[in-house]
C-alpha positions as CSV (number, residue, x, y, z in Angstrom):
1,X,56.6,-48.8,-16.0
2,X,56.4,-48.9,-19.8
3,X,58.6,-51.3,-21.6
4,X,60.7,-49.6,-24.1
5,X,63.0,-50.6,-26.4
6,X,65.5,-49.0,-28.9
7,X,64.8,-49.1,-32.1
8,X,66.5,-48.6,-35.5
9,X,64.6,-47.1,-38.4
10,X,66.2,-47.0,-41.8
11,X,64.3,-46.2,-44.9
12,X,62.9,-43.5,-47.2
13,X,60.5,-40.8,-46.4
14,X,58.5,-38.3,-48.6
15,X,58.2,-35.1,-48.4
16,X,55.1,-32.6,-49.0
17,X,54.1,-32.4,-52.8
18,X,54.7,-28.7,-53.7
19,X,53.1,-27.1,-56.6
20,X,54.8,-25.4,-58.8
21,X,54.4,-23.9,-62.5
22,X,56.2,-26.8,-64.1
23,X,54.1,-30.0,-62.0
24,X,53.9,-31.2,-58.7
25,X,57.0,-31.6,-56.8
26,X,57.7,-34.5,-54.4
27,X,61.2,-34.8,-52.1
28,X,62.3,-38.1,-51.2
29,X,64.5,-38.3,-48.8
30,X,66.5,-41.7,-47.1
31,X,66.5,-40.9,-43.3
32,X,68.2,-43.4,-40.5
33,X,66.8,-43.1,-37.1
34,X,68.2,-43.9,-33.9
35,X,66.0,-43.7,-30.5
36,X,67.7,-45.0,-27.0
37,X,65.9,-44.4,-23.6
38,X,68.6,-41.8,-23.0
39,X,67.7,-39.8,-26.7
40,X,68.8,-40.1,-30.2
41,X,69.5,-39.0,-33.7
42,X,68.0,-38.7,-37.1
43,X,69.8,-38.5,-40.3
44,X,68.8,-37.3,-43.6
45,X,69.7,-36.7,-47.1
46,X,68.0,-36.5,-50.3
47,X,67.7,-39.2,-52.5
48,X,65.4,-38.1,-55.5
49,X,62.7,-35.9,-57.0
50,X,59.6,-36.7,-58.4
51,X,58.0,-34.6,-60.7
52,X,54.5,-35.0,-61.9
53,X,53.8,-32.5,-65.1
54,X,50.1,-33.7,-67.0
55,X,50.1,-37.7,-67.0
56,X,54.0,-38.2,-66.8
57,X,55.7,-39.1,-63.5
58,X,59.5,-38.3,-63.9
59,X,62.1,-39.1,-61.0
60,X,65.0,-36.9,-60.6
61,X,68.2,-38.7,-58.6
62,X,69.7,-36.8,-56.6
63,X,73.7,-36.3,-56.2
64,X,74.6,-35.3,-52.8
65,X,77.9,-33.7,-53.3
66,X,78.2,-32.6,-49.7
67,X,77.8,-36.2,-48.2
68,X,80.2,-37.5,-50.7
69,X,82.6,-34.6,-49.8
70,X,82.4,-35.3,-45.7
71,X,83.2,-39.0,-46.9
72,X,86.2,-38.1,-48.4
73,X,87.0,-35.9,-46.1
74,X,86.8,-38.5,-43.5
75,X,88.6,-41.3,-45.1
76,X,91.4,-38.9,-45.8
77,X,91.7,-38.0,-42.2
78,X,91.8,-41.8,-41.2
79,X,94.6,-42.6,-43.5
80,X,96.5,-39.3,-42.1
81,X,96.4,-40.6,-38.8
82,X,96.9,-43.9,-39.7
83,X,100.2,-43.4,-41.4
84,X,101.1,-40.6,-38.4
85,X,100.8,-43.6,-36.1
86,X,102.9,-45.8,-38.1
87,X,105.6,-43.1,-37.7
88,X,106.0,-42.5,-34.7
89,X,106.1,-46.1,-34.0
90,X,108.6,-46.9,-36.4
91,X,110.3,-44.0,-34.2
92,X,109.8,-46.0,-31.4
93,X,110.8,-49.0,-32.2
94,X,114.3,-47.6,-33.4
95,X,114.8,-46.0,-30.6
């Protein structure tokens, strides 16, 4: 029997340089790995872009308006709930 253990990766990965007419383009992405003995999940999202054109190395950030978005969207549901709890507790307790 193998001894296996979970393990947590967290940290940034590149991508495959891709030529194009303006330089060489390189993704950078930050990725968070999770591996249990039953499975597990890896998530990405970009970070930056690298661009070579000639000599010059330029670095492109990257704002990810969809992670941001689900964010929101998450927090907004949280308080929702939160203050739909506190009213039908309040309810409750007056009744």
């Amino acid at each position: 029997m193998s001894s296996w253990k979970p393990s947590i990766l967290w940290g940034i990965n590149t991508g495959q340089p891709i030529k194009t007419s303006h330089g060489i383009v390189t993704p950078k992405s930050r990725s968070l790995q999770v591996r249990l003995p039953f499975g597990g999940f890896v998530w990405n999202h970009p970070v930056e872009i690298e661009l070579v054109r000639g000599g010059d190395v330029q670095t492109l950030k990257i704002d990810d308006i969809t992670r941001k978005s689900v964010l929101i969207m998450a927090a907004v549901t949280m308080i929702i709930s939160l203050g739909a709890l506190f009213i039908v507790l309040a309810a409750r307790l007056k009744n």
